[in-house]
C-alpha positions as CSV (number, residue, x, y, z in Angstrom):
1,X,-26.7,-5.0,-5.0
2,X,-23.5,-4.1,-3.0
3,X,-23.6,-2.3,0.9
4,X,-20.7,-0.3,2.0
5,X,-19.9,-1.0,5.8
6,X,-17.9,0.6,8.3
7,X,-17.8,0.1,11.8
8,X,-18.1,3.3,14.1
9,X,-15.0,5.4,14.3
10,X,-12.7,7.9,12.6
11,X,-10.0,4.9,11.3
12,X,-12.0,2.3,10.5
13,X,-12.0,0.3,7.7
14,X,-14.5,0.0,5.1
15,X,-15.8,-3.3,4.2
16,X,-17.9,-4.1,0.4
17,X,-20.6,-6.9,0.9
18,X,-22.5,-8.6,-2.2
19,X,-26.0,-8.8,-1.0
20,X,-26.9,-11.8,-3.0
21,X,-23.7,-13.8,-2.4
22,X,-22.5,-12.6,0.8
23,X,-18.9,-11.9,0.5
24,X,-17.3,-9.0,1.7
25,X,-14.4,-7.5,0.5
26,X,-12.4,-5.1,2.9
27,X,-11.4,-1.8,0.8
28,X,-9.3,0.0,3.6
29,X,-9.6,3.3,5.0
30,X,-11.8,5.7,3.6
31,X,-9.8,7.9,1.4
32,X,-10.9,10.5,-1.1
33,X,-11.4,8.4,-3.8
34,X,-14.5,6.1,-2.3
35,X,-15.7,9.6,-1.3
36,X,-16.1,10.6,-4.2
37,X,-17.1,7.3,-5.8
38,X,-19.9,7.3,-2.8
39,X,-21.0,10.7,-3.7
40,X,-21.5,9.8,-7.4
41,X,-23.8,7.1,-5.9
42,X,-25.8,10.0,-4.1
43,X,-24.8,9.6,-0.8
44,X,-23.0,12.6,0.8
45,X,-21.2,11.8,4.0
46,X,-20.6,14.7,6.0
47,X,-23.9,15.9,4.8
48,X,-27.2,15.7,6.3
49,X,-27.6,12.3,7.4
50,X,-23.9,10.4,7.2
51,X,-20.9,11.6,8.8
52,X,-17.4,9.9,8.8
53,X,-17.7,8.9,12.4
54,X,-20.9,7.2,12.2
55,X,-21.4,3.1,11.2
56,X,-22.0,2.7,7.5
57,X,-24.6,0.4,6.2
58,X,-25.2,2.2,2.7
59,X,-26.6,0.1,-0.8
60,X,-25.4,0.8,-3.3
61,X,-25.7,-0.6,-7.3
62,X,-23.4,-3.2,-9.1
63,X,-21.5,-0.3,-11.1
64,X,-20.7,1.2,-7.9
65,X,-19.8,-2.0,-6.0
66,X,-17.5,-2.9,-9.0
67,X,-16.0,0.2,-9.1
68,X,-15.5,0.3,-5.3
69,X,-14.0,-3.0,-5.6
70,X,-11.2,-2.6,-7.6
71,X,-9.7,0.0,-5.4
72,X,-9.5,-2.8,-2.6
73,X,-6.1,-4.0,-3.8
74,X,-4.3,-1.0,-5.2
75,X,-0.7,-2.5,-5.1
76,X,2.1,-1.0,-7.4
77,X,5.5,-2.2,-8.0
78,X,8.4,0.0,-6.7
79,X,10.4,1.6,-9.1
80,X,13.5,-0.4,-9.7
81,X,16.6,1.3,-8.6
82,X,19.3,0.8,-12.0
83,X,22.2,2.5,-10.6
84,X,25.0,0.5,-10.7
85,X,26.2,0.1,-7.1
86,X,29.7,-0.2,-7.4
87,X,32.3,2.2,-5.8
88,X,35.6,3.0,-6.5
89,X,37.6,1.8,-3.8
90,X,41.5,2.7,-3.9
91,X,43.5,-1.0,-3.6
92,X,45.6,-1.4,-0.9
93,X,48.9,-1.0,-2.0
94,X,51.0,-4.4,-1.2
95,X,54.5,-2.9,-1.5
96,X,55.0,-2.5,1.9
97,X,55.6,-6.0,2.9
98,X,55.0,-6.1,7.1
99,X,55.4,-9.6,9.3
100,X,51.9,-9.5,9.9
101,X,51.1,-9.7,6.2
102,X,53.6,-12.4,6.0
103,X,52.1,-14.5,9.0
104,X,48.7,-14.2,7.3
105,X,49.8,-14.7,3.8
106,X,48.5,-11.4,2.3
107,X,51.7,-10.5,1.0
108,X,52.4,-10.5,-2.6
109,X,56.1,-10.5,-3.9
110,X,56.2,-8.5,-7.1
């Protein structure tokens, strides 16, 4: 058996506890998707009894806990950007031959 806690508040983060082995698992924020995975599971928050700003202390059954608990660590890679980055910079046209180019060696005698 799994419980689903939260603490008391609007933006508070929801926590998945194994009964038997005690570890807890935080999934984040409630979002619509562990609404409606809750409400499969027969409870109805914002019904009767559980609201969203209420503390959570709900069982519910191993299908439900592992279904619950792979939406803890949703990560997805970002797209990779394959444009090439390279701009077409007009040169710096070294006929003009100044002293300071000279001093600094930037000149090129062609």
């Amino acid at each position: 058996m799994y419980k689903v806690l939260k603490e008391k508040g609007n933006n508070m983060n929801v926590t998945l506890q194994n009964t038997e082995t005690k570890a807890s698992i935080i999934i984040g924020r409630i979002s619509i998707e562990i609404l409606n995975i809750l409400e499969r599971a027969g409870h109805k928050i914002d019904g009767t009894s559980i609201t969203m700003k209420d503390q959570w202390d709900l069982e519910v059954n191993d299908e439900i806990g592992k279904e619950l608990a792979s939406k803890a660590m949703t990560m997805t890679k970002p797209i990779r950007d394959q444009r090439k980055d390279k701009e077409d910079k007009p040169k710096k046209d070294n006929t003009k031959v100044d002293a300071m180019d000279v001093l600094l060696g930037l000149a090129s005698y062609k």
